[in-house]
N, C-alpha and C positions, 0 to 999 in steps of 0.2 A: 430890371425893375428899379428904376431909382427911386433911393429912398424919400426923397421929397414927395413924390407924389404918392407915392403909398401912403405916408401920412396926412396925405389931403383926402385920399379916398379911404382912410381911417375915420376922420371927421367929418366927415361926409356922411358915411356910415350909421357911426353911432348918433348924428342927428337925425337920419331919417325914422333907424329904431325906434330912439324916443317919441319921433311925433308920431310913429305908429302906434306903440302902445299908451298915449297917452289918452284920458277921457275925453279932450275936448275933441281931437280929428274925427271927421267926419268917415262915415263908410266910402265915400267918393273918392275922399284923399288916399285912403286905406288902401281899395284899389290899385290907386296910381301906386304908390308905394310897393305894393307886390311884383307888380310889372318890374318897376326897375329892379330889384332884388331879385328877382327870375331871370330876367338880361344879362345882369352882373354874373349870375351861376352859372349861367352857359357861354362866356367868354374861356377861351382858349387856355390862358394862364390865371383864373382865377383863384385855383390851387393854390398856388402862391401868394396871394393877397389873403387868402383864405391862413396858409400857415403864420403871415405875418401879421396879422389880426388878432390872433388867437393870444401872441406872445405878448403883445405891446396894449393889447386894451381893457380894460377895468370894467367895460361894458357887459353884465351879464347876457343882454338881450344880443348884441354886437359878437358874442362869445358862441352862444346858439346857432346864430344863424351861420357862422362859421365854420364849424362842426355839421351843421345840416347839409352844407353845399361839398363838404369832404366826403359822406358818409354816402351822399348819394354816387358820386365818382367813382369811390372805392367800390358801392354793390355794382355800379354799373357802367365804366369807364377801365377799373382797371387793367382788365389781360388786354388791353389796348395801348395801354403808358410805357412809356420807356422806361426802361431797369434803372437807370440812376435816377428820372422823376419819381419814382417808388419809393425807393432809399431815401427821398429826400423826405417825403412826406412820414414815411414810418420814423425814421430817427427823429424828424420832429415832434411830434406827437409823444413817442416815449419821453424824450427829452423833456419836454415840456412838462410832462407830467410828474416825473421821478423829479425836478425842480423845484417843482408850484403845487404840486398835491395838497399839502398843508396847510395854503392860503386857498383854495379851493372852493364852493359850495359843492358838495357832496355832489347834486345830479350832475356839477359839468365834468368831474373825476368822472362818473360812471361813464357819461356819455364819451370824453377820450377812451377810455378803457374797454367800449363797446367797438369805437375805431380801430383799435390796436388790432383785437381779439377777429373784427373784419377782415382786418386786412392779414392774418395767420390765417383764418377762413380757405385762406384764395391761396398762399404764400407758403406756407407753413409743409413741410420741413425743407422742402427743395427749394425754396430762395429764400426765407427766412427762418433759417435750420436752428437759430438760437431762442426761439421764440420762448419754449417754456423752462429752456434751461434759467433764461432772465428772470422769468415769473418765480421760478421757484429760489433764485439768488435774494433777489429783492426781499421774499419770505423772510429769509437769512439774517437779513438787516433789519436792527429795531426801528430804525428811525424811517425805515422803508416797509416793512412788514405789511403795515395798512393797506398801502398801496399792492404790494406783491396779493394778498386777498382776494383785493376787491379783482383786479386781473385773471387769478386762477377764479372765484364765482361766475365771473361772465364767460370765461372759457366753458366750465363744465354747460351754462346756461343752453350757451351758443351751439357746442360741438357738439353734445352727444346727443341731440334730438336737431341736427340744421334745417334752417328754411329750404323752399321747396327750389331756393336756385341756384341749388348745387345738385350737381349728379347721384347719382343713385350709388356709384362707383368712389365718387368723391366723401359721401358721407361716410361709406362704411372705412375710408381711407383713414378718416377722423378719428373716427370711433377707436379702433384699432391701436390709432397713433395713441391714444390718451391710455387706453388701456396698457400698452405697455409700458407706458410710463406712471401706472396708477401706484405701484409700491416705490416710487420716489418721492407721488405728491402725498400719500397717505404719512409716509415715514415724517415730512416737510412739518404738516399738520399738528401731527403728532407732537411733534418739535416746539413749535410755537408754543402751544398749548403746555405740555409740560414742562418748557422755562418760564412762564407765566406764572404756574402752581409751585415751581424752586421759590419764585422770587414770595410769592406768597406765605411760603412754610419760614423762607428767612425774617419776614416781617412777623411773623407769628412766635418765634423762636425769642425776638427781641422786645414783645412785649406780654406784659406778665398777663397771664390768663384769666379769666371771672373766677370767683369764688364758684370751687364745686358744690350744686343741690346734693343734698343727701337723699336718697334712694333706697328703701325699706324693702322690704317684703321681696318676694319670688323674680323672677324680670318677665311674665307674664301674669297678669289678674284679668279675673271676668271682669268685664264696664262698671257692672251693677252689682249691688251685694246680693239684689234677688236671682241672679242668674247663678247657675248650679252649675257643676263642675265643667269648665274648661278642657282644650286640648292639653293633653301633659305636654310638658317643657320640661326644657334640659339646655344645658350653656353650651353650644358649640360654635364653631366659625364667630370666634371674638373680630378679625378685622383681614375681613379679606382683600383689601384695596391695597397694592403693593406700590402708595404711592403716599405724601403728607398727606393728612388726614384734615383736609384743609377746613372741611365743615365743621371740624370740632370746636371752632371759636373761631367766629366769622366776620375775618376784616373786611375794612372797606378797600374796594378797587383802585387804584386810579384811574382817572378817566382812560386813558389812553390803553392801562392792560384789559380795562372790559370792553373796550371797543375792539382790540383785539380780539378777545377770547368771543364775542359776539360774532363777528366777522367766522373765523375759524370754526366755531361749533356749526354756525348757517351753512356754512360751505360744503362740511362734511354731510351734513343734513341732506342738502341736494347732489354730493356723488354718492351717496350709501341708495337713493331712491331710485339710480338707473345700471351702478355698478355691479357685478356680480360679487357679491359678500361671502361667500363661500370660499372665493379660494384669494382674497384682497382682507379679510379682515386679522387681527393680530391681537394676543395678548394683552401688549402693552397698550395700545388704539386703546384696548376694550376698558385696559383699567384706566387710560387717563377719561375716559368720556364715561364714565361710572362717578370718578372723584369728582369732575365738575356736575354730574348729577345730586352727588350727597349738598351741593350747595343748597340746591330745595328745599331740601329737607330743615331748614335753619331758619330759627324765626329771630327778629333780633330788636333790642329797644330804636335801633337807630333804623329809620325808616329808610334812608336813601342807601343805607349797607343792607335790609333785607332783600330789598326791589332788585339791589345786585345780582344776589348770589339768586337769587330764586328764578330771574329772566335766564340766567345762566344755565340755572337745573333743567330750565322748561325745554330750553336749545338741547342742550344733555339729553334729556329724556326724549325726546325727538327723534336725534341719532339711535336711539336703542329704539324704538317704537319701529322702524324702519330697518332695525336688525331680524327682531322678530317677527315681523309682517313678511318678509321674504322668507322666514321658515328656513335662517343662514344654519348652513352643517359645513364648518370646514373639517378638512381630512383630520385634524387631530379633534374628532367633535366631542369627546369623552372629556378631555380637558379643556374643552369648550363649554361644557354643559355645565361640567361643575364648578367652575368661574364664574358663569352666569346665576348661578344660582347660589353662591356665596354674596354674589353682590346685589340680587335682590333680596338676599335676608336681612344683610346690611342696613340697607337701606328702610327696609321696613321695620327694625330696630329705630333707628335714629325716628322717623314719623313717629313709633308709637311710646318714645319712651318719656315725650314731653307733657306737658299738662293740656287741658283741655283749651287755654287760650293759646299754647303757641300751637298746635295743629288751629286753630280759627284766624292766626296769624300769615298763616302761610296764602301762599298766591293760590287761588283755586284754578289755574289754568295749569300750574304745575298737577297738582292734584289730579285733575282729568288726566293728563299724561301718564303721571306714576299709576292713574290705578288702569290705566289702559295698557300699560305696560305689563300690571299684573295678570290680565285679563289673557294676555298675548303669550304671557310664559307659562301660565297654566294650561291655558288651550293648546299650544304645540308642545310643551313638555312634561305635562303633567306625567302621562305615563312612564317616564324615562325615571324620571328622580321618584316616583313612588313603589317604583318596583326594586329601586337601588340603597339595601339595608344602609349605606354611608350618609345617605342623604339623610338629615335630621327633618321630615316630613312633617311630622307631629307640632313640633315647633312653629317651623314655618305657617302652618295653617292657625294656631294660636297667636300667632304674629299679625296673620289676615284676620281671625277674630277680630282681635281688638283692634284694628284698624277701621272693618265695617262698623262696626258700632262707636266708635269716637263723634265727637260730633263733627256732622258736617254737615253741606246742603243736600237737599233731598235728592238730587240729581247726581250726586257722588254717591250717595247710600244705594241705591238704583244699581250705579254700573257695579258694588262692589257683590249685590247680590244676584247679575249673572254672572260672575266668577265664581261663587257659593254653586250657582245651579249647574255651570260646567262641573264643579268637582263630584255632585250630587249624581250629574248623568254618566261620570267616568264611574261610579264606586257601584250602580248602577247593572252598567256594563259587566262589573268585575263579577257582583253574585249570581251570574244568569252561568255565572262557571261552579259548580257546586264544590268544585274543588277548594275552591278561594271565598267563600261566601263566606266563612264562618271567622276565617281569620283577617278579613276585611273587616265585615261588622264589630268581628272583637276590638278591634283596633280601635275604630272612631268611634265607636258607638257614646263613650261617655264626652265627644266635643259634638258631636251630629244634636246627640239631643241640650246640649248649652245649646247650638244652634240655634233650638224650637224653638226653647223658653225664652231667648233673645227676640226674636221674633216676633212670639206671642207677645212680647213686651212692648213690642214696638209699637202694637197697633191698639193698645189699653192707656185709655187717659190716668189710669192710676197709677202707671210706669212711666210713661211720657208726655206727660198731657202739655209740655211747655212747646216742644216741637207739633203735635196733631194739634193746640189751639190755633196755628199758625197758618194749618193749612183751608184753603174755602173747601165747606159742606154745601153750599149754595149754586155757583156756579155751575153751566154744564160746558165741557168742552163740545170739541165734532163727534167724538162717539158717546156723546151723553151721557158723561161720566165729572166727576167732582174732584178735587184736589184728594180730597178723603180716601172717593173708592177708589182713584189710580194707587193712593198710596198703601191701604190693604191688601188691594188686588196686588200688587208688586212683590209687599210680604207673601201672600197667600201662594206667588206663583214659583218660591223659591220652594212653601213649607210642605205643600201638597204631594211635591217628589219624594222629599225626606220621607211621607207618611206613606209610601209604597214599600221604604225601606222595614221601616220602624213601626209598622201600624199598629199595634196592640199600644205603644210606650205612646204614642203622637194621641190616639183617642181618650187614652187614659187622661194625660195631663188637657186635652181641653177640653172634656166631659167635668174637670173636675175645676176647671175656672171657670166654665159656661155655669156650673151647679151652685158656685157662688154669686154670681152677677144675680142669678136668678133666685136663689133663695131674698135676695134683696130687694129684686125686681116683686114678687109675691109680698115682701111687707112694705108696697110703695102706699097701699092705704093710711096706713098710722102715720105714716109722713102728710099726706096730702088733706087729712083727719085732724090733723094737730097742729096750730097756727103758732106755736110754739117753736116749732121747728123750720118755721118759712126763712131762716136767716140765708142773707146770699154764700156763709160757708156748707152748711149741709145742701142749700140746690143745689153748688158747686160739685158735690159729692154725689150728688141723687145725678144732677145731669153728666158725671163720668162714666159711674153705673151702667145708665142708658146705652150710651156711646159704644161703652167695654162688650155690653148683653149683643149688642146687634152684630160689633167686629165679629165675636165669636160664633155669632151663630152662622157668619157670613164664609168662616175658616170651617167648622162646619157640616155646612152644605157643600163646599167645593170636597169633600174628601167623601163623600158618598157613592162617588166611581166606583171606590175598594169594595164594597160591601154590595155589591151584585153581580153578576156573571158568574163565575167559578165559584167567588168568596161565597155563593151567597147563601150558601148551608152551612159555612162555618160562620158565618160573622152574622147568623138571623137571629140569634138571643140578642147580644148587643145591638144589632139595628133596630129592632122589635123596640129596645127601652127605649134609643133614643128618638126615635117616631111617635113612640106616644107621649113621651115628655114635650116633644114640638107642637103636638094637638092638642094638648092638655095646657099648652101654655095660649094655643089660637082660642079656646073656650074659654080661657082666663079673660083674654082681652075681650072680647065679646059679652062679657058678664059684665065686666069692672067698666066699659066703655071710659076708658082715664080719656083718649081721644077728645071727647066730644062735650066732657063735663062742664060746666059753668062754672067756673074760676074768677074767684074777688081778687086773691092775692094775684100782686103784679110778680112775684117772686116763683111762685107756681105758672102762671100763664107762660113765660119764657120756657119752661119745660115743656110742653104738648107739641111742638113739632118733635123733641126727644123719642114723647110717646106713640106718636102715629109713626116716629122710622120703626119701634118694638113692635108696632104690630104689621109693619109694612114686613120687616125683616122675618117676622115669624110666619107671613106665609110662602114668601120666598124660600123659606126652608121647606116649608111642606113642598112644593114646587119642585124640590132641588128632588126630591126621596120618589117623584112621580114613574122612574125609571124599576125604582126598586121594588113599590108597589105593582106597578106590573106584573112583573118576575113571579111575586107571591102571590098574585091572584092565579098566575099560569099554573106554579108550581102547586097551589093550595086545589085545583081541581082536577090536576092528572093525578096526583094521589091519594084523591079526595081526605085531604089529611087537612085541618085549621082554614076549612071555606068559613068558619062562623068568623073566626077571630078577624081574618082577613075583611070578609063584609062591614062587619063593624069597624073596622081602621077605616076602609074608605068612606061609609056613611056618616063617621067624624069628621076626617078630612071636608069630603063633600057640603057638611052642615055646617062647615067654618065657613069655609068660602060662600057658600051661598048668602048666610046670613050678613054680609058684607057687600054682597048688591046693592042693597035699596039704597047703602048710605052714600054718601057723597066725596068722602075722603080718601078711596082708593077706588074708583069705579071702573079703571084699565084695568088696574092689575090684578081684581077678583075675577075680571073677565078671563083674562090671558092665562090663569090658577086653574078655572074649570076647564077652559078648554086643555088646555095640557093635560088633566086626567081622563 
C-alpha cells in the first residue's frame, strides 16, 4: 500500500465525512456517500487503510468510521484472516492506544478498547495469551493506569455476560479464564486505590489541619431536648479502618488521581455485581473501599473538594451495597462480620457527629446509598451481631437514632424508618421465645420508647412544624392520599409495631398528648369569642393544635387492632374511656358546629378547613373502633353482662353520624361511618 495514495484516500475520506455530517448536504447526497463508505468497507485490504487512518488523522468522524469498519471484521471476518493479518491489526490498535490515549476523546479510547477486548473475545488465551497479563501491567503504570481500567471495565462488561455469538462452550471458557485470574485483578485494584490514598495521607501529613471544633457533652444525644432517654452508649471501636484516615480533613484530588480512583471504584462496582464475593473478597479490598467510602461522609467549604470525595463515597458505597445484596459469607465470616461492622459504625460516627448543616451539605445520593447500606447490614446481619455480647449493639442503634432524625429529606427519613421497622420485626420475633422476652425488652425498652416519642414528635406541628409546613395537605396522589397523610402514615407504620411490643407505655404517652391537644381543642370557644386574640401568632398556634388533635387521633385509631380479639377483656376499661372520649368529642362537634359558623375575622376563616379535618378525623376514629364494638355487643349478649352500656355507646355513635347527613361538609364519609356499623 503506498503511502502516497493512502494519503489521498485519507483526504478523500475525511472530505466526504465532513460533507456528510454537515447541515447543508442534502439526504440524496447522504445517500450517495454511504454507498461509497459501504464499498470502501468491503474491499479486501481495507483493514489496512482502516489501521492507517486511525494513526494519521485528527478527524474524529474519519476516526469512527475507522473503528466501525474494524469492529465489524473482527465480530465477523476474523477466524478467516491470516495469523500475521491478526497481529498486525491487534498490535495496532494497542499501540495506538497505549501512545495517544491521552490526546484522546474519551468515546474513541472506549471504542479501541472495546476493539482490543473483541478481539481477546475470539483470541484470548491461545493466540493472545498476554492479553490480560498487558491489562493488568498497564494498571501498574501511572501514566498508564487510565488506560489499563478502562481496558479491564470493558473486559469484565464484555466477558462475563458475552453476546449471543460466541458459543455456549466459549463463554463459559471466558467466564472461567477471568475467574481464575480474579485475585490478581482484585489484588491490581486494590493497588491502585490504595497508592492513591498513600499519596493522599502524604499530602495530608504536609499540610497543617483545620482548627479542631470542640465537642461537649456524651458522643451520643437525643435530636431534641423533648425526646426522652436515648439508646445507652459507650465509646468503643475508636477507628476501625486500618488505613490513613483520609476523610478526616479532606483534600482536594487532582484531577488525574480521581479519575483514577473513579475509574477503579466503577470497575470493582461491576466485577463485585457478577463475581462470586464469597470466596474473591479480602480484608484489605474491604478496608480500602470503606476508607474511600468515609470520603462521603465529609462536608467541606470548598465545593469542587466536597463534589470529590462524596462522588467517591457514593462509588464506595456501591461496591458495599453489592457486598451485602449477595448476602457475601467468606470462610473466615466471623472476622468478616466484625470488620463490617466496625466499619459501619465508623462511618455512622463520622455522619452523625457533624452539625445540622454539614449532614444538609452532603450529596443526598450518597445518603440514599449509605442508608441503603444500613438497611442491607441490618436486614442480613442483624441477628448475628445482636446475639454477640462483643458487639456494642446499643451504641450502634443510638448511632442510627440520631442519624433518622438528623435533618434530611423526607424520602431519606422514609428509608431510615424501614430499618427501625426491620429491627422492630427482629426484637418481635425474639419475645414470641419467652425465654428471651424479658431480657430483650429490658434491654431496648428505654431507646424503643425515645423511639415513640421521636416519632410522635415527628408528626406534631408543635415539634416540627418547620419540615410538616412544607409538606402539601391539599394535593391527592393515585392512592388518594396527601403529602401529610403519606408522611404520618409512614411514622404510624413504624410506631404501630413498636405498640404491639410496649402497648400499655405506647397508649399511655399518646392518651396523654391526644388529652392535651384536646383539652385545647375544648377551650377553642374563648379563642374564636375573643377578637383579641385573632392575631396571626396564636391562629398559628390554634392551627398547630388542630393539625397535632387530628395526627393523634390518626396514630390512635390505627393501634385499636391491640384492643380486640384476645386483648379484649384485658384492654375493655381502657378501650371503654377511650371510645367514649372519641364520642363525647363527635357531640362536641355537632353542638359547637365551629365547621359551619359565620366568620368576619379573615384570621379565623383560614382555620375551618382545620376544623372540618377535627371533625372529619373524629369520626374516622369512631370508624376505626367499629371492629371493637362488635366484639362488645357479641360479648355484652352471650353474657348478658353491659347490654345497657354497650346500646348506649352505639346509639351515641349512631347519633353522631346520623346527625351529620343532612349537612353538606362530609356527605361520603357519614355514609361509609353508618354503613361500617
Amino acid at each position: 500500500m503506498a503511502d502516497e495514495s493512502a494519503q489521498e484516500n485519507l483526504r478523500a475520506l475525511e472530505r466526504l465525512m465532513n460533507e456528510f455530517f454537515s447541515p447543508a448536504t442534502s439526504n440524496d447526497r447522504k445517500r450517495k456517500i454511504e454507498e461509497l463508505l459501504n464499498n470502501f468497507s468491503q474491499q479486501k485490504d481495507s483493514w489496512q487503510y482502516c489501521l492507517l487512518f486511525i494513526q494519521q488523522t485528527t478527524n474524529e468522524y474519519v476516526t469512527m468510521y475507522a473503528l466501525s469498519v474494524l469492529e465489524t471484521i473482527i465480530n465477523k471476518q476474523w477466524h478467516g484472516m491470516p495469523t500475521e493479518s491478526k497481529k498486525v491489526v491487534r498490535e495496532s490498535i494497542v499501540n495506538h492506544l497505549v501512545k495517544s490515549h491521552s490526546r484522546l476523546p474519551a468515546f474513541i479510547v472506549n471504542k479501541m478498547a472495546k476493539l482490543n477486548v473483541d478481539i481477546a473475545r475470539h483470541d484470548w488465551p491461545h493466540f493472545y495469551h498476554d492479553f490480560l497479563t498487558n491489562v493488568l501491567q498497564l494498571m501498574q503504570q501511572p501514566e498508564l493506569a487510565g488506560l489499563g481500567l478502562v481496558l479491564l471495565q470493558t473486559t469484565s462488561e464484555e466477558m462475563a455476560q458475552p453476546r449471543e455469538d460466541l458459543s455456549i462452550s466459549r463463554k463459559e471458557e471466558l467466564k472461567g479464564l477471568l475467574l481464575e485470574s480474579m485475585p490478581k485483578i482484585l489484588s491490581s485494584l486494590c493497588s491502585v486505590l490504595d497508592g492513591i490514598l498513600e499519596k493522599h495521607r502524604l499530602l495530608l501529613s504536609t499540610t497543617p489541619p483545620p482548627s479542631p471544633t470542640r465537642h461537649t457533652g456524651s458522643l451520643i444525644s437525643t435530636p431534641n431536648q423533648h425526646t426522652g432517654a436515648s439508646f445507652h452508649t459507650t465509646n468503643i471501636f475508636q477507628s476501625p479502618i486500618n488505613k490513613p484516615e483520609a476523610g478526616n480533613s479532606l483534600m482536594p484530588f487532582d484531577k488525574s488521581s480521581h479519575m483514577l480512583c473513579t475509574q477503579a471504584l466503577t470497575c470493582l462496582g461491576h466485577l463485585f455485581s457478577w463475581i462470586p464475593l464469597s470466596t474473591m473478597i479480602t480484608s484489605n479490598l474491604l478496608n480500602t473501599i470503606f476508607s474511600f467510602a468515609a470520603f462521603g461522609c465529609e462536608s467541606h467549604h470548598t465545593v469542587s473538594t466536597s463534589s470529590q470525595g462524596q462522588s467517591l463515597g457514593m462509588l464506595a458505597m456501591c461496591c458495599i451495597n453489592e457486598l451485602l445484596n449477595k448476602n457475601c459469607v467468606p470462610a473466615d465470616f466471623e472476622s468478616y462480620l466484625l470488620q463490617l461492622f466496625q466499619q459501619t459504625f465508623y462511618l455512622l460516627k463520622k455522619l452523625t457527629k457533624g452539625t445540622k448543616k454539614n449532614l444538609e451539605n452532603l450529596d443526598s445520593s450518597f445518603l440514599d446509598k449509605f442508608t441503603e447500606f444500613i438497611q442491607l447490614f441490618v436486614n442480613n446481619h442483624l441477628r448475628r451481631f445482636e446475639s454477640n455480647p462483643n458487639f456494642p449493639v446499643l451504641e450502634f442503634l443510638s448511632l442510627l437514632f440520631e442519624y433518622t432524625f438528623k435533618p434530611s429529606s423526607t424520602d431519606e427519613f422514609f428509608a431510615c424508618l424501614n430499618i427501625w421497622q426491620i429491627f422492630i420485626d427482629y426484637i418481635k420475633s425474639q419475645t414470641r421465645d419467652r425465654t428471651s422476652k424479658y431480657s430483650s425488652m429490658e434491654k431496648y425498652f428505654d431507646g424503643i420508647m425515645a423511639l415513640v416519642r421521636e416519632l410522635l414528635n415527628k408528626v406534631q406541628f408543635k415539634h416540627n412544624a418547620e419540615q410538616l409546613e412544607e409538606l402539601d395537605s391539599e394535593s391527592l396522589d393515585d392512592d388518594g392520599m396527601t403529602e401529610m397523610q403519606i408522611f404520618i402514615s409512614h411514622c404510624n407504620d413504624t410506631l404501630i409495631p413498636i405498640a404491639e411490643l410496649v402497648l400499655n407505655d405506647v397508649i399511655q404517652l399518646v392518651d396523654q398528648l391526644l388529652n392535651e391537644n384536646l383539652q385545647l381543642y375544648l377551650n377553642l370557644e374563648v379563642f374564636l369569642n375573643d377578637p383579641r386574640q385573632h392575631t396571626p401568632q396564636v391562629a398559628s398556634k390554634v392551627h398547630h393544635c388542630l393539625k397535632d388533635l387530628c395526627a393523634l387521633m390518626q396514630t390512635s385509631a390505627r393501634m385499636v387492632e391491640y384492643f380486640s380479639g384476645s386483648a379484649f377483656e384485658d384492654k375493655f376499661a381502657q378501650t371503654e374511656r377511650s371510645i367514649k372520649r372519641v364520642a363525647e368529642l363527635a357531640i362536641y362537634n355537632e353542638k359547637m358546629k365551629f365547621y359551619s359558623r359565620h366568620y368576619t375575622s379573615e384570621i379565623v376563616k383560614k382555620l375551618v378547613p382545620d376544623l372540618i379535618d377535627v371533625y372529619a378525623h373524629t369520626l374516622a376514629t369512631l370508624k376505626a373502633y367499629t371492629p371493637w364494638i362488635a366484639q362488645y355487643y357479641i360479648e355484652s349478649y352471650h353474657k348478658e353482662k353491659g347490654r345497657d352500656q354497650c346500646a348506649s355507646l352505639v346509639t351515641t355513635i349512631i347519633n353522631c353520624a346520623a346527625s351529620t347527613v343532612d349537612h353538606t361538609v362530609f356527605p361520603q364519609l357519614c355514609v361509609c361511618f353508618v354503613l361500617a356499623l
